[in-house]
Short mmCIF file of the C-alpha atoms (twelve columns), coordinates in Angstrom:
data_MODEL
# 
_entry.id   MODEL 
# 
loop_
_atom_site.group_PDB 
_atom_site.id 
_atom_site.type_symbol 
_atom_site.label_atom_id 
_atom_site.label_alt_id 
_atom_site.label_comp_id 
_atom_site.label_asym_id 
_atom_site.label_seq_id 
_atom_site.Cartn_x 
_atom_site.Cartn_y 
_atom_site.Cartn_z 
_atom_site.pdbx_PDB_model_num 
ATOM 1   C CA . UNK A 1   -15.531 -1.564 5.973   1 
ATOM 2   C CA . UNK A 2   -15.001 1.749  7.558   1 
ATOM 3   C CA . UNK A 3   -17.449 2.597  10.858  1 
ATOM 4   C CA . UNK A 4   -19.960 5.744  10.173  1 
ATOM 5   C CA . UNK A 5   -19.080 5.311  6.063   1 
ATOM 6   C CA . UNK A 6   -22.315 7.069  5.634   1 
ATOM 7   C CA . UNK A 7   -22.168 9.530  8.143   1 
ATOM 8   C CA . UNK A 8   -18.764 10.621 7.599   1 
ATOM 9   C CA . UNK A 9   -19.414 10.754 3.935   1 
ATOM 10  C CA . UNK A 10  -22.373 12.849 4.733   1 
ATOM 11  C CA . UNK A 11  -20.391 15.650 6.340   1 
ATOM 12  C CA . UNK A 12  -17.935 15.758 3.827   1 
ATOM 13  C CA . UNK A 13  -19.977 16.479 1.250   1 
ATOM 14  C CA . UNK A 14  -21.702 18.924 3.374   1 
ATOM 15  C CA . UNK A 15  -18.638 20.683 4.175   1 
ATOM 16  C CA . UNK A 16  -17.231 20.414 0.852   1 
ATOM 17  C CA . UNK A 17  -20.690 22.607 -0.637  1 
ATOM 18  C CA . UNK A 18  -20.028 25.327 1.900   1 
ATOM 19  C CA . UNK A 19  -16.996 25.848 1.296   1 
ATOM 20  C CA . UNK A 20  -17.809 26.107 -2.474  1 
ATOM 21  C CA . UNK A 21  -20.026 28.648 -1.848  1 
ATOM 22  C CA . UNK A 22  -18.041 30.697 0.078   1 
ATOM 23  C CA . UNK A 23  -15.906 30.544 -3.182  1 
ATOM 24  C CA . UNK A 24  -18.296 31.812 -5.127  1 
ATOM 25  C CA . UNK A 25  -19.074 34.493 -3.194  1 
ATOM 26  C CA . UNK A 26  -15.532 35.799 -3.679  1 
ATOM 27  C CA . UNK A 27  -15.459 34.440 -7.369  1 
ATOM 28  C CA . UNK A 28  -18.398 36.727 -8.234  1 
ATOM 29  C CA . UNK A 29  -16.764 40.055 -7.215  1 
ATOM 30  C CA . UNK A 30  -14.979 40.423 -10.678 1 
ATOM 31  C CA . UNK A 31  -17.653 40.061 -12.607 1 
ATOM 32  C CA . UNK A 32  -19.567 42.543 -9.966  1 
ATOM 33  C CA . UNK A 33  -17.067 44.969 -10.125 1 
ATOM 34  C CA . UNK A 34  -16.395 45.076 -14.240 1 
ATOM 35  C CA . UNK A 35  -19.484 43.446 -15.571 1 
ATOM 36  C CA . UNK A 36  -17.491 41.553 -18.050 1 
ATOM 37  C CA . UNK A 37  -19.493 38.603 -18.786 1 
ATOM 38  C CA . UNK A 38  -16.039 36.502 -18.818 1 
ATOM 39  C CA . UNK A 39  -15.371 36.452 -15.180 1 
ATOM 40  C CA . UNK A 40  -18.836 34.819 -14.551 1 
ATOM 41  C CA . UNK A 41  -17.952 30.945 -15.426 1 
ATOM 42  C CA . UNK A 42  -15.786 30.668 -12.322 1 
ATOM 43  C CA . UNK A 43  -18.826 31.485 -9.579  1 
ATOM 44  C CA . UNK A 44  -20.888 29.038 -12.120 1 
ATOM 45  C CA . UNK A 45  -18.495 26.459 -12.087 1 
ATOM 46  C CA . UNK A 46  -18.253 26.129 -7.978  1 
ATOM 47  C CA . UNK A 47  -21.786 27.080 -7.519  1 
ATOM 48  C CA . UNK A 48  -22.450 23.599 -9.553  1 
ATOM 49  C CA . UNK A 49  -19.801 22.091 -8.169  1 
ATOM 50  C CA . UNK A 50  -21.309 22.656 -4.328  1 
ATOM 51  C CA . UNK A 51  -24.732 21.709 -5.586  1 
ATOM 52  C CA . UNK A 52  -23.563 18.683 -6.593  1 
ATOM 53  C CA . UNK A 53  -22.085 18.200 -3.165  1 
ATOM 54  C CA . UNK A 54  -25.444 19.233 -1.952  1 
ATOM 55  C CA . UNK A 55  -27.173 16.579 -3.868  1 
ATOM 56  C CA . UNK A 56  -24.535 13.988 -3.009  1 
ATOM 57  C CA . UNK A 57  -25.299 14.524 0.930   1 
ATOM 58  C CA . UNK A 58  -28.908 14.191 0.463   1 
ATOM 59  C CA . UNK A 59  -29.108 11.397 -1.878  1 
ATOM 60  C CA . UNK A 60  -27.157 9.417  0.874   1 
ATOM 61  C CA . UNK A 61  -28.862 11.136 3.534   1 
ATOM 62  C CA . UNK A 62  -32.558 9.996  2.039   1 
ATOM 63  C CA . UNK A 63  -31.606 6.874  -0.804  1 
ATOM 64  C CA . UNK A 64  -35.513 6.195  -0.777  1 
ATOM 65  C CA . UNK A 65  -36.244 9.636  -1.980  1 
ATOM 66  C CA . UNK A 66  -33.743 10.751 -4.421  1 
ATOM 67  C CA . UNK A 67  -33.983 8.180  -7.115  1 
ATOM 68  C CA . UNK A 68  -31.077 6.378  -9.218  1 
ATOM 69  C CA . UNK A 69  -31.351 9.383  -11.794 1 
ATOM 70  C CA . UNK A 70  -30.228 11.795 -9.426  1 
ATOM 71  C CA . UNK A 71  -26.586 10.017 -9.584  1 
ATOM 72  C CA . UNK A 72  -26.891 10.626 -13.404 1 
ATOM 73  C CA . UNK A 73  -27.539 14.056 -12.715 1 
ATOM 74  C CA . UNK A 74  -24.608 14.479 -10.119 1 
ATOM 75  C CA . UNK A 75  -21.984 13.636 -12.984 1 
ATOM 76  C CA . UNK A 76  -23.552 15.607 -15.135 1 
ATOM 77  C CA . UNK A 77  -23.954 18.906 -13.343 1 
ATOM 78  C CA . UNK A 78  -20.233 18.100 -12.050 1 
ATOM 79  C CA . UNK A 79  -18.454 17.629 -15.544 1 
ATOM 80  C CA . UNK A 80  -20.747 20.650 -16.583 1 
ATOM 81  C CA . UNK A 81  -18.645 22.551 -13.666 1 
ATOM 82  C CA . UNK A 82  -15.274 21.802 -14.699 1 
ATOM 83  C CA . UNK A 83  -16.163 23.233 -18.116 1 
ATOM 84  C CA . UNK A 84  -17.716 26.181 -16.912 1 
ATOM 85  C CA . UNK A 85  -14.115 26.748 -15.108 1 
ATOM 86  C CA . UNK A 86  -12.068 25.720 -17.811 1 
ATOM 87  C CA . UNK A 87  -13.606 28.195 -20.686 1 
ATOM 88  C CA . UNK A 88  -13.300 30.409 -17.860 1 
ATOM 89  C CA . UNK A 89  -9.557  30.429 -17.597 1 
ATOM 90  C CA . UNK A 90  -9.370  29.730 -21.475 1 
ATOM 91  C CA . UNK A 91  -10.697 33.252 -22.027 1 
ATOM 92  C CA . UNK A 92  -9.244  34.565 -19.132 1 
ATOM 93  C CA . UNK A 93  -6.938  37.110 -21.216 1 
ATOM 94  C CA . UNK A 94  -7.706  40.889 -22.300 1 
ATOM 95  C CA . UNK A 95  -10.776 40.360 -23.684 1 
ATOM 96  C CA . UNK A 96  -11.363 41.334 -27.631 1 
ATOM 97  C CA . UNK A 97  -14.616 41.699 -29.096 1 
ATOM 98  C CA . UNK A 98  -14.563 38.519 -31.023 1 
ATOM 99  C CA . UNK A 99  -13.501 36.649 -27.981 1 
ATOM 100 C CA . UNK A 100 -16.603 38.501 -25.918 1 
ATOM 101 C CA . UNK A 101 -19.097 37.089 -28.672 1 
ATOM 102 C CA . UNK A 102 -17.009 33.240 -28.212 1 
ATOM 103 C CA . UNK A 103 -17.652 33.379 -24.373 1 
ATOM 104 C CA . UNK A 104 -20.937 34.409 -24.546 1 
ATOM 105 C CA . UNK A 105 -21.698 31.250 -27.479 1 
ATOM 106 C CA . UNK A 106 -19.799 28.713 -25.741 1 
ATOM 107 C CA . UNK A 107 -21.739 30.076 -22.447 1 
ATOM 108 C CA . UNK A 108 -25.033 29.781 -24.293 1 
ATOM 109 C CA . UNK A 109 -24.247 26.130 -25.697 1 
ATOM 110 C CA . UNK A 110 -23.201 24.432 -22.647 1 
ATOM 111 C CA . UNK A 111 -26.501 25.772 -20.974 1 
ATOM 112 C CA . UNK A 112 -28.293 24.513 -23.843 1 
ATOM 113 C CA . UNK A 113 -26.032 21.344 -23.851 1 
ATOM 114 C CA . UNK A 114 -26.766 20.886 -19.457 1 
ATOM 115 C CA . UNK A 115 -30.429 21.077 -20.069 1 
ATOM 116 C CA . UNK A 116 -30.476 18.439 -22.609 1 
ATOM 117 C CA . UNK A 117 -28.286 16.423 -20.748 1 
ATOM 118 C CA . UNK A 118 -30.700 16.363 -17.538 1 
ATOM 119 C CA . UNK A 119 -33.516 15.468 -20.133 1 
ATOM 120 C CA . UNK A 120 -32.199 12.818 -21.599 1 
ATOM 121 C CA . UNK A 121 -31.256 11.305 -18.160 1 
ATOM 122 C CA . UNK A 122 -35.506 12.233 -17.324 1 
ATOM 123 C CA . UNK A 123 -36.183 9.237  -20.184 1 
ATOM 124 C CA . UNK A 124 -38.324 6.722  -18.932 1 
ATOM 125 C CA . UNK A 125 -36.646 3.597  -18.044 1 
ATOM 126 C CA . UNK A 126 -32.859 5.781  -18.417 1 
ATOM 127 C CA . UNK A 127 -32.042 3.638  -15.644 1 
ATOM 128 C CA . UNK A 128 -32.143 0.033  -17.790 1 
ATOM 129 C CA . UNK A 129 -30.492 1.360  -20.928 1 
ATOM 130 C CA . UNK A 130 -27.282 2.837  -19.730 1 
ATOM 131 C CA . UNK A 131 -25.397 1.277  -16.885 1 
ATOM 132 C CA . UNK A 132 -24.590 4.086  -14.305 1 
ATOM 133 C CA . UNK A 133 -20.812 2.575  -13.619 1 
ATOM 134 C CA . UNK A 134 -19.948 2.643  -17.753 1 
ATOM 135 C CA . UNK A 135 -21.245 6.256  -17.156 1 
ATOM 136 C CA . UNK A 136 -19.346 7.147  -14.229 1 
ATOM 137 C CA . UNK A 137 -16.294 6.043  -15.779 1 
ATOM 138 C CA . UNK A 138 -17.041 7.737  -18.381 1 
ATOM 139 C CA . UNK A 139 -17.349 11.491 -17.052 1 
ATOM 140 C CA . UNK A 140 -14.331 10.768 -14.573 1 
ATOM 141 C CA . UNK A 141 -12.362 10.492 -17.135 1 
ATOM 142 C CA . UNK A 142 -13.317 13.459 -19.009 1 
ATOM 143 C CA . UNK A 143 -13.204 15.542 -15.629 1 
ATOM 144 C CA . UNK A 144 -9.487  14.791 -15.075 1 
ATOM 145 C CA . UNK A 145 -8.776  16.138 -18.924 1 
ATOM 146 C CA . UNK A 146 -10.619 18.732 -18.592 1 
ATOM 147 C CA . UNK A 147 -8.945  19.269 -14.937 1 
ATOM 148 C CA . UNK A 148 -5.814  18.581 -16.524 1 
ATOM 149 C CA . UNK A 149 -5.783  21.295 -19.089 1 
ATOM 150 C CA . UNK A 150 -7.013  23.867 -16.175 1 
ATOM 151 C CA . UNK A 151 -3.224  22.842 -14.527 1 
ATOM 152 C CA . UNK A 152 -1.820  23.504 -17.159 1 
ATOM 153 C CA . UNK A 153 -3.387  26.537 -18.448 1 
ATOM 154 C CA . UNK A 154 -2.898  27.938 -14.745 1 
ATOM 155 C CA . UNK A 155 0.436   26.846 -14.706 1 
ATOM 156 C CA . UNK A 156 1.502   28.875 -17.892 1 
ATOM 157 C CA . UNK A 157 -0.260  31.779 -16.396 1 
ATOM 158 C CA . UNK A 158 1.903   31.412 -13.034 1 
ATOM 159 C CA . UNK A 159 5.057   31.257 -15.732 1 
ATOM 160 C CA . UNK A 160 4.276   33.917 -17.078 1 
ATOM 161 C CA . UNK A 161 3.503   36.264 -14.108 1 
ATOM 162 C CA . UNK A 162 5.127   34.861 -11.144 1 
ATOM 163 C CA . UNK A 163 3.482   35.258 -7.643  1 
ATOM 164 C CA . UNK A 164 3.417   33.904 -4.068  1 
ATOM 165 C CA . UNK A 165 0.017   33.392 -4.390  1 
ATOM 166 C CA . UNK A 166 -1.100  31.817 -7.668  1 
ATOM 167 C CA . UNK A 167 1.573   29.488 -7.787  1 
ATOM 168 C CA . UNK A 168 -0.924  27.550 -5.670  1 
ATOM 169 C CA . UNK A 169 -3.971  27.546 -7.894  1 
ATOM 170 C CA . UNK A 170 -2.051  24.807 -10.171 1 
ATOM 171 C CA . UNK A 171 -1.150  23.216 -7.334  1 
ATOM 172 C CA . UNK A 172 -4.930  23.127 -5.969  1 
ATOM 173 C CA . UNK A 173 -6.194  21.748 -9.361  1 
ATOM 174 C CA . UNK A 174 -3.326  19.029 -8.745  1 
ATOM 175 C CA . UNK A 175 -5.062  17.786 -5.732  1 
ATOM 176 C CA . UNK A 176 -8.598  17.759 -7.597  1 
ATOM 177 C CA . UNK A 177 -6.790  15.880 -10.422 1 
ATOM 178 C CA . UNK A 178 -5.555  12.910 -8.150  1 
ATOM 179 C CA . UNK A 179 -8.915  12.935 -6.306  1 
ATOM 180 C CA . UNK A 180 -10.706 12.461 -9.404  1 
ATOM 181 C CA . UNK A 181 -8.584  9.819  -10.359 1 
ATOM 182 C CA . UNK A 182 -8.876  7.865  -7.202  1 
ATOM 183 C CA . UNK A 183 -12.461 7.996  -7.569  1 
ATOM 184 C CA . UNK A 184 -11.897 6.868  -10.750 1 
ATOM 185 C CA . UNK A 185 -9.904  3.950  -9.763  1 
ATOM 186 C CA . UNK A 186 -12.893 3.346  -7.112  1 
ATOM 187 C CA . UNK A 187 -15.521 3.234  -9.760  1 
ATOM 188 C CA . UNK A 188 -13.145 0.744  -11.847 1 
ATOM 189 C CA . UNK A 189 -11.581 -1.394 -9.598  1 
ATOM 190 C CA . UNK A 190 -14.946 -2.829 -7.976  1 
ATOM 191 C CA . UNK A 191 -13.236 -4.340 -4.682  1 
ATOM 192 C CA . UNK A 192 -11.108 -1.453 -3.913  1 
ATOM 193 C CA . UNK A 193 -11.097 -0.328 -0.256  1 
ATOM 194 C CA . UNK A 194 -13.036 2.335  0.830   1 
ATOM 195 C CA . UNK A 195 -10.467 4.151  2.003   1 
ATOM 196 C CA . UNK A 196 -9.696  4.832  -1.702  1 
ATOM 197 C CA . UNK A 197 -12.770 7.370  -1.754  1 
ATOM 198 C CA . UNK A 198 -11.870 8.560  1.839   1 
ATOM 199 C CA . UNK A 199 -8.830  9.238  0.330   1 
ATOM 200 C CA . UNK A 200 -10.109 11.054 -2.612  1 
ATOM 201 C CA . UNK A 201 -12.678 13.030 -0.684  1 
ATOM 202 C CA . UNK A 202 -9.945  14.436 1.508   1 
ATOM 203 C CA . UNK A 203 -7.653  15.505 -1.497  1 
ATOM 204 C CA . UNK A 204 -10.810 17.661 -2.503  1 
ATOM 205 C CA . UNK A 205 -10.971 18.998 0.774   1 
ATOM 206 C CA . UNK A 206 -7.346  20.178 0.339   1 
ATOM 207 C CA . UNK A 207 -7.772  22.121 -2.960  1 
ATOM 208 C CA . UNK A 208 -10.820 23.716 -1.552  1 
ATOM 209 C CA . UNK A 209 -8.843  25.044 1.450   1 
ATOM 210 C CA . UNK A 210 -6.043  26.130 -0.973  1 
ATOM 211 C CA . UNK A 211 -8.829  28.153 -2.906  1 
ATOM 212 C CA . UNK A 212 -10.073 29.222 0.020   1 
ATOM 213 C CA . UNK A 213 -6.421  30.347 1.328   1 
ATOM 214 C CA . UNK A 214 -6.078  31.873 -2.226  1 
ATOM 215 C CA . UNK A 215 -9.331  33.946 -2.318  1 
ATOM 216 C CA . UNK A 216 -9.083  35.210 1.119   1 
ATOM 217 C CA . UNK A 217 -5.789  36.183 0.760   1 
ATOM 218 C CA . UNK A 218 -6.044  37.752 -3.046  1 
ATOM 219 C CA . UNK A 219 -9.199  39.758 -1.370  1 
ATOM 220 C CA . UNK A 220 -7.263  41.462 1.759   1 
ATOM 221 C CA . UNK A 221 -4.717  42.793 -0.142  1 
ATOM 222 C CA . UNK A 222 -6.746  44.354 -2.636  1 
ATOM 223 C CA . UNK A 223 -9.121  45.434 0.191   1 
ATOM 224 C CA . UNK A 224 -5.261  47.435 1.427   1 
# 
C-alpha cells in the first residue's frame, strides 16, 4: 500500500481539472472566433472531462458526502467527454450544410442521451441493481474505442498535413489510451497494485501536458 494514497490521489485529480480547463479556454477560441457550432465539442469534451476530475477529488476528499451514485455519474460524464471529442474531430472537415445539421443532431442527442443517463443512475436503490465494477468495466472499455478511433482519426489528419506540432496530438491520445487501459486492468484484476492507477494517473498527466504544449504553442504563432 502506497503512503498518502489518498492525498496524492487528491492532488492529481486536482491538477489534472486545471489543467483541463486551461484547455478549454484555448479550445473555445475557434468556435469564438468563427461561430461554427462544430468547433464547440472539443471545450465540451475537456470541460467534462475536468469536472469529472473535480468530482473525483471531492468524492475522495468527503466519501461521507458524495454518495456511491456520484461514481456512476463520474463514468458517465467521462465517456460522455470522449464522445463529445470524438464527433468533434469526426466533423472536423470543411463543413457542408448537411454535415452542420448532423453536428448539431448528434450534439442534441448526446445531451438528451447524458441527461437520461444521470436519471437513470438517480433510481432509487440504482446502487443494488447494477454492480458499479460490471459498470466500470464496462465504460472503460468503451472509452479506449472511442479513444482509439480519436488516434486514429488524428493520425490520418497528421498524414495528411504533416506538422511539427500535431504529430503530437496522436501521440497525446496514445498516452490517454494506455492510461485508460491500466485503469482498466485495475478495475479487472481486483489485487493489482496500486501503483497500476499511479501509473495510469501519471500517463494522463502526460497527454494533458502534451495538449497543453500543443495549445500554447498552436496559439503564439498564430498570435505572430
Amino acid at each position: 500500500m502506497l503512503y498518502y494514497y489518498e492525498e496524492i490521489r487528491i492532488v492529481i485529480e486536482v491538477v489534472s481539472a486545471v489543467m483541463c480547463f486551461i484547455l478549454v479556454r484555448f479550445m473555445i477560441k475557434p468556435y469564438e472566433v468563427t461561430g461554427e457550432s462544430r468547433y464547440i465539442g472539443l471545450p465540451l469534451g475537456f470541460g467534462f472531462l475536468g469536472a469529472t476530475y473535480v468530482l473525483s477529488a471531492f468524492s475522495i476528499y468527503l466519501p461521507d458526502i458524495f454518495g456511491g451514485n456520484t461514481f456512476y455519474i463520474q463514468l458517465i460524464a467521462r465517456t460522455f467527454a470522449f464522445l463529445f471529442i470524438a464527433f468533434t474531430y469526426h466533423f472536423s472537415k470543411k463543413p457542408t450544410k448537411n454535415s452542420r445539421w448532423f453536428w448539431k443532431i448528434t450534439l442534441t442527442l448526446l445531451f438528451i442521451l447524458l441527461i437520461i443517463s444521470f436519471l437513470i443512475v438517480d433510481l432509487p436503490n440504482f446502487d443494488n441493481v447494477y454492480s458499479y465494477r460490471t459498470a466500470d468495466i464496462g465504460f472503460r472499455v468503451i472509452n479506449i474505442i472511442i479513444i482509439l478511433y480519436i488516434c486514429i482519426h488524428t493520425f490520418r489528419s497528421y498524414i495528411e498535413k504533416p506538422s511539427s506540432t500535431t504529430i503530437w496530438i496522436p501521440i497525446g491520445y496514445a498516452f490517454l489510451a494506455v492510461s485508460q487501459y491500466s485503469t482498466l486492468l485495475f478495475a479487472i484484476v481486483v489485487d493489482l497494485s496500486h501503483y497500476t492507477i499511479f501509473g495510469a494517473l501519471i500517463l494522463r498527466l502526460i497527454f494533458l501536458s502534451i495538449f497543453l504544449f500543443v495549445a500554447i504553442r498552436t496559439f503564439y504563432q498564430k498570435r505572430r
